[in-house]
N, C-alpha and C positions, 0 to 999 in steps of 0.2 A: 504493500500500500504506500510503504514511503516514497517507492523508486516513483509509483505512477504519479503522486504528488510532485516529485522534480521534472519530471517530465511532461508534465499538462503547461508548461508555457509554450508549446512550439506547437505550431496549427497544419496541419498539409495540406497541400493545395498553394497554387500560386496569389501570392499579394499583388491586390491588385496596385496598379497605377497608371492616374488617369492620362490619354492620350495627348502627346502633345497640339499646342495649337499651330492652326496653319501658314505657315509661312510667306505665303503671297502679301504683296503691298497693294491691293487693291481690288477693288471689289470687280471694276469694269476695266476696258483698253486704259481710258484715263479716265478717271473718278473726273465729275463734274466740279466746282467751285462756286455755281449759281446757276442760276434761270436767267433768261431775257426776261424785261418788265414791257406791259405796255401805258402806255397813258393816258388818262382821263377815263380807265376802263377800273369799273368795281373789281376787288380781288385781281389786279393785273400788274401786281405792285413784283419788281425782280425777288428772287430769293437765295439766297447767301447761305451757301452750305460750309460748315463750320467742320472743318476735318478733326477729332478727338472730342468731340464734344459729348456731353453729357447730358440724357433724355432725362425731364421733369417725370414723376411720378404718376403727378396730372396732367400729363400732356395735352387733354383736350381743353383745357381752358387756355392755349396760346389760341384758340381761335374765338377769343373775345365774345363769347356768345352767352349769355345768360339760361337763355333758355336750353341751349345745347349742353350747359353743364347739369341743370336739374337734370334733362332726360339721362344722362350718364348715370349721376348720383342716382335716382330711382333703379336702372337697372342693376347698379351692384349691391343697392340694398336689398331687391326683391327676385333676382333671378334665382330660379329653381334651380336651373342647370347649373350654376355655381355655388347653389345650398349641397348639390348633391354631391361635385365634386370636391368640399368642403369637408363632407360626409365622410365622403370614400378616405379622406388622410386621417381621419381619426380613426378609422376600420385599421387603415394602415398601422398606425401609430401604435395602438392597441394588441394589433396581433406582434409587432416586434417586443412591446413590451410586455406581453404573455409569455415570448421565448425568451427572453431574458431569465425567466424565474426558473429556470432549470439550473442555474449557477449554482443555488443554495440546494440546501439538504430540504429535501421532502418530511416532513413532520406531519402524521397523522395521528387523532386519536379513534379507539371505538372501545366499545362496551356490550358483551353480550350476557344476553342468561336465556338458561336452556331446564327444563324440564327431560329427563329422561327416566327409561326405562331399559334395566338392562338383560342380557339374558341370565339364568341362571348355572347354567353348564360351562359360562367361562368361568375368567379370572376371580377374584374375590373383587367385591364392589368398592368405593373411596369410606365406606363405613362399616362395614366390616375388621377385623370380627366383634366393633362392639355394637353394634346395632345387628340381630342375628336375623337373617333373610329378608333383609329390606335390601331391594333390587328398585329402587323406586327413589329416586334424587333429583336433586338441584343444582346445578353448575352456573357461577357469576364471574364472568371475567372482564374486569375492565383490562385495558392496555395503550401503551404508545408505543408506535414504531415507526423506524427513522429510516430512511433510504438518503441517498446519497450515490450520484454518477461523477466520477471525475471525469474531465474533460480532457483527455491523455491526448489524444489527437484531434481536439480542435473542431470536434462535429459540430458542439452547443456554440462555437464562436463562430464560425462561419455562418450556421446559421441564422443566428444572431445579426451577422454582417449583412446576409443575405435580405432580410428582412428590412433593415436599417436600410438597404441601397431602392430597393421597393417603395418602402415609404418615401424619400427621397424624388423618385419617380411620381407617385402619387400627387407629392407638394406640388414639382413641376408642371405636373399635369394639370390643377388647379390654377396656378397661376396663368399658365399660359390660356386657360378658360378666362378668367378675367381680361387676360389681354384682348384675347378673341371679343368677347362681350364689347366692353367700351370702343373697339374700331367697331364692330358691326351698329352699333347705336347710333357712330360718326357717320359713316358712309349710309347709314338709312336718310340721317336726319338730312343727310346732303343729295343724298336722291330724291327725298318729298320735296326740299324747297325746288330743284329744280323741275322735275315735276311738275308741281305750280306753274311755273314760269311758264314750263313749256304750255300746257294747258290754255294761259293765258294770250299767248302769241297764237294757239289755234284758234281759238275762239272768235278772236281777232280776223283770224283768215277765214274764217266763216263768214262773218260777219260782212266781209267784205268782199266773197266771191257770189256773197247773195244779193249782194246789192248790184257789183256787174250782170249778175245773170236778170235782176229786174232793167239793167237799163237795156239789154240784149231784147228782150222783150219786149221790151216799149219797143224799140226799134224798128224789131222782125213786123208788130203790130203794124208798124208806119208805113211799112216798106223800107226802110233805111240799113235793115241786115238781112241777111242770109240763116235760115233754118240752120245750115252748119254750123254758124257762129254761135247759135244760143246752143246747139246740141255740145259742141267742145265746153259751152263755159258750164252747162249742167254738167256734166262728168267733169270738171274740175273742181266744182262744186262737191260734189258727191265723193271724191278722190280728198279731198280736204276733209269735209266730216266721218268719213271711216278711219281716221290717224284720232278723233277723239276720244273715241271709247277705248282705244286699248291704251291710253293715256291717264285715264281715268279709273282704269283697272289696277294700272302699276301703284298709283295713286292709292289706292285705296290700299292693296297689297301694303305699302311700304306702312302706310298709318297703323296696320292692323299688327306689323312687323313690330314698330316702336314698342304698339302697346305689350305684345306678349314679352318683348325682352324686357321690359320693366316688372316683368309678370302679374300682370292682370290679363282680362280675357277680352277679345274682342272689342265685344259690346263696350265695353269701358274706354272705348279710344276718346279722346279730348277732339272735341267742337271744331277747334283753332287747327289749322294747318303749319307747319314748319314753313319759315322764308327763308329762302338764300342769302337774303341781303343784312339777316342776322348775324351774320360770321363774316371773319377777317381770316383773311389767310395770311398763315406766320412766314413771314419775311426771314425769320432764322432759322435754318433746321440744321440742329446735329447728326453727325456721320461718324459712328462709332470705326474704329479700324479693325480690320478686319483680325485682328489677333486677340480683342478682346470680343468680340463679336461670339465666341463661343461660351463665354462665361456670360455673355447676357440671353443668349434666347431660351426664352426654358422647355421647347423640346429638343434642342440639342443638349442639354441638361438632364433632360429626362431618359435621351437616349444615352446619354454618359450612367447615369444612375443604372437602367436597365442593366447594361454595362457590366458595371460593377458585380448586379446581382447575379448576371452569370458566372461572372469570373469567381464566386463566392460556392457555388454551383457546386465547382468543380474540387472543392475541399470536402465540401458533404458528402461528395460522390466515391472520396478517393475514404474519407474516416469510414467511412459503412462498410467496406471491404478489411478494414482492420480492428483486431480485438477491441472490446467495451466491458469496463471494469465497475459494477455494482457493492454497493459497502449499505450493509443492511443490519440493524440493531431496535432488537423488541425490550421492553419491561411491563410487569403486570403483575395483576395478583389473579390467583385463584379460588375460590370459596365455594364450599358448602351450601350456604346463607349469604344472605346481602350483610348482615351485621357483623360479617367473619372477614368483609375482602381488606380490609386494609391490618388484619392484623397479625404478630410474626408467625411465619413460615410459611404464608401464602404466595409469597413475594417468587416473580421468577424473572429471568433476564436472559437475553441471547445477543452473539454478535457475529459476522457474518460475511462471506466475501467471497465473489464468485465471477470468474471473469468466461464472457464467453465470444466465440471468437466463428466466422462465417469461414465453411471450409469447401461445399462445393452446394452451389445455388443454381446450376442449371447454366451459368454464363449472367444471369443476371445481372448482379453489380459491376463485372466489366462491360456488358454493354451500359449500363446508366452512365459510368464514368466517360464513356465516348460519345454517348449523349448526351452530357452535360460540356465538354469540350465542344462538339460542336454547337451548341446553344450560344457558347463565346462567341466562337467566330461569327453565325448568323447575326448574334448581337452587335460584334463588330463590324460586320459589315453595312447596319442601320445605323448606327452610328455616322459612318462617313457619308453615307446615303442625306442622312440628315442638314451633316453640316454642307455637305454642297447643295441641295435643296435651302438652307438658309441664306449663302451665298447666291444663290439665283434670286433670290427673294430680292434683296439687297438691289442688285443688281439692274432688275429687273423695274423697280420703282426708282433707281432714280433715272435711268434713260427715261421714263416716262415722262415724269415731274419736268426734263425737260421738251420733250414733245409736248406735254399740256400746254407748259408755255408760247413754245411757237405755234399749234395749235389757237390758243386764245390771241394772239396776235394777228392769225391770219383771219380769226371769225369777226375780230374788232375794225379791221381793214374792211373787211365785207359790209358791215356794219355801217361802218362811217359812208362808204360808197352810194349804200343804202338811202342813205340820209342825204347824201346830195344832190342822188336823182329826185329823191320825190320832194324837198326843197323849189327843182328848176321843176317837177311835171305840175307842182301847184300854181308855179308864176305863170308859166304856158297857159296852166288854163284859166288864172284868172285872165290874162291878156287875151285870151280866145285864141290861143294857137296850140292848143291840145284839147283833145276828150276829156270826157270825165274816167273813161276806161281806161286812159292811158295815167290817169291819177289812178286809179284805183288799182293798175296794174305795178305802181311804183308800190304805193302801200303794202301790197302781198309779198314783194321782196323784202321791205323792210321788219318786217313781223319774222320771214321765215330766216332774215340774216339774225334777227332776235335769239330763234330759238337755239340755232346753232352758237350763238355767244352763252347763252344760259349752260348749255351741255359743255361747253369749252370749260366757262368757268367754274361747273359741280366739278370735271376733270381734275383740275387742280385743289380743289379742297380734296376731296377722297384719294387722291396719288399722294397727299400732304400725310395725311391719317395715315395711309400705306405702311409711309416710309419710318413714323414711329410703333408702327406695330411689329415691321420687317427685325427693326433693329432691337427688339425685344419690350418695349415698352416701359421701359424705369421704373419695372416692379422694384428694386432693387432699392430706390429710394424708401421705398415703405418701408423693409427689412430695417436699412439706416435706420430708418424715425425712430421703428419700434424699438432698436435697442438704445437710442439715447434714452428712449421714456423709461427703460427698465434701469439704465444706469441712473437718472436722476431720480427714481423710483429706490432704487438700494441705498441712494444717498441719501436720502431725506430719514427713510427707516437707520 
């Protein structure tokens, strides 16, 4: 028992250690520096990407919106799907420190009593020979017994480990639900306002190719058009109002969207519509480098923990195939009578030690140990799966962020061009050197250069939100807060 006692420091199976980070300087050919800005355009302001920077916690409050920070704030206070992955770390939590308790010695008590009858053809009875032929008794035993596993090779710590990397997994998995949560809240609340917009600009175009088709009609009535002309301007007509209702669909969708990620139901959607023109888009966005970039996302975290737990795997796998050593010690009393058990010579005691050791199982425990190895690797190789999957993520949002830009540039051009035809098709026709068609044909482009600036500019809010979800989101800040509050919490105690 001694020897196993010096020798339960050393665990089998490989320690693990975590993968290094990757060595590239940059996420794209050449990482961006900023956006093009355009001017006198809402949300068309340049934006200035800050290389080493460091993501706010709350990052959805750089977009100045009020009401876009309640929608957030409600959803992380009421979303189920983050109560339940909330849930699942404490399940985690719980089961690691269930296995923990295998360190110590197992202490049990019980207590029996038995009425018996015995035969008469054996042995002599517990009262005999002064009680003569009474074969007819009472047995009371209370007792404690102690067990006790050392951990010679390491099973209950790996274990342990194993479970510990799991949980770990779990948190990340949690967090990165939060992540998830507050961008999908952003990019909803950025697809209603535009949405809206767009809505607005059709309505517009309705409104306006009904009014061509009535002057086509007066026309046709006069003689002054041709049945062709009112028949094109009806199916333009008709081609305009069929773009409303699946406009109004998405619309609806996204509200209903808002509502459930706040979790409430449906029915419970709020009156008031999300505006575009409630949010600023942040002119500063940090660009984490790509070597810390693995310590911030938390499912490359989670795939690192996963990781772990395999690598942990592969000790359980390797201890199960080697001797386990059990230390087992009873005390008790036996009696007669209840009024008898505590007093002398009822008293008994054992102590105990038994090692046993797996000699041929079929193949079994060398196959688990080769499927627990390869568990590593498969896990290994999600792991880098991962991290290049976050690396594209990166990547991927900020070519965008500059595309939106130029993007919103060329719909604001379209826009302004917009605005100065039907400026000159107004003075025409006040002067009487244009129709009214040819005004109201300027207005339709101007509406639908509208709509295209509206989607230009949700582009850039939601590519904006992207790019701090991409970069793992500044959960990290919180961790921070929470342990200053526990150190000024220790301090004050």
């Amino acid at each position: 028992m001694a020897a196993a006692l010096l020798i339960s420091g050393c665990a089998v199976g490989p320690d693990f250690k975590p993968p290094a980070a990757p060595t590239v300087p940059s996420y794209t050919a050449n990482d961006p520096s900023g956006t093009v800005g355009t001017r006198q355009v809402a949300d068309g302001e340049p934006q200035r990407i800050v290389r080493d920077g460091d993501i706010p916690g709350d990052w959805w409050t750089l977009f100045h919106s009020r009401p876009l920070n309640a929608l957030v704030e409600q959803a992380l206070a009421n979303n189920h799907d983050l109560k339940a992955a909330q849930a699942a770390l404490s399940v985690a939590r719980e089961n690691m420190l269930a296995q923990r308790g295998a360190y110590a010695p197992s202490l049990t008590a019980s207590a029996s009593a038995s009425r018996q009858k015995q035969s008469t053809i054996l042995a002599p009875m517990p009262n005999y020979p002064v009680v003569a032929n009474e074969f007819l008794f009472n047995l009371f035993t209370p007792q404690v017994s102690v067990s006790y596993v050392p951990d010679v090779f390491g099973l209950n710590r790996r274990t342990v480990e194993s479970l510990r990397a799991q949980e770990q997994a779990v948190r990340y998995q949690m967090i990165a639900t939060q992540i998830t949560l507050s961008a999908n809240v952003v990019v909803a609340a950025v697809q209603e306002g535009a949405l809206q917009g767009q809505i607005d600009a059709t309505r517009e175009l309705v409104g306006i190719n009904t009014k061509m088709l009535h002057i086509l009609q007066y026309q046709f009535a006069r003689g002054y058009a041709g049945k062709l002309d009112v028949a094109a301007q009806q199916s333009q007509l008709a081609q305009v109002a069929a773009t409303l209702p699946p406009l109004l669909k998405q619309l609806a969708q996204q509200q209903h969207l808002l509502t459930v990620l706040s979790g409430r139901f449906p029915s419970q959607a709020p009156t008031g519509t999300f505006q575009l023109s409630s949010l600023k888009l942040p002119q500063t966005l940090p660009l984490s480098l790509p070597s810390t970039l693995v310590a911030q996302r938390p499912d490359v975290l989670q795939a690192e923990a996963n990781l772990h737990a395999a690598s942990a795997q592969i000790g359980v796998a390797i201890a199960n195939r080697l001797p386990s050593i059990n230390l087992t010690a009873d005390a008790g009393s036996t009696a007669l009578a209840i009024g008898q058990v505590f007093k002398a010579g009822t008293g008994f005691w054992d102590l105990g030690a038994g090692m046993t050791a797996p000699i041929f199982q079929g193949g079994k425990l060398r196959h688990q140990e080769r499927a627990a190895k390869a568990a590593y690797t498969q896990a290994a190789e999600q792991y880098r799966s991962t991290v290049l999957t976050a690396f594209q993520n990166v990547a991927d949002t900020l070519s965008a962020l500059q595309q939106d830009a130029e993007g919103l540039k060329a719909a604001a051009a379209a826009a302004d061009a917009a605005k100065v035809t039907l400026d000159l098709s107004q003075r025409q026709w006040k002067d009487g050197y244009a129709s009214y068609l040819s005004l109201l044909a300027a207005e339709q482009a101007l509406q639908q250069a509208q709509i295209n600036l509206v989607q230009a500019q949700a582009n850039r809010l939601a590519d904006s939100a992207a790019l701090f979800q991409a970069l793992g989101g500044g959960w990290w800040q919180h961790a921070k807060s929470t342990q200053a509050t526990s150190v000024r919490d220790d301090h004050d105690k």
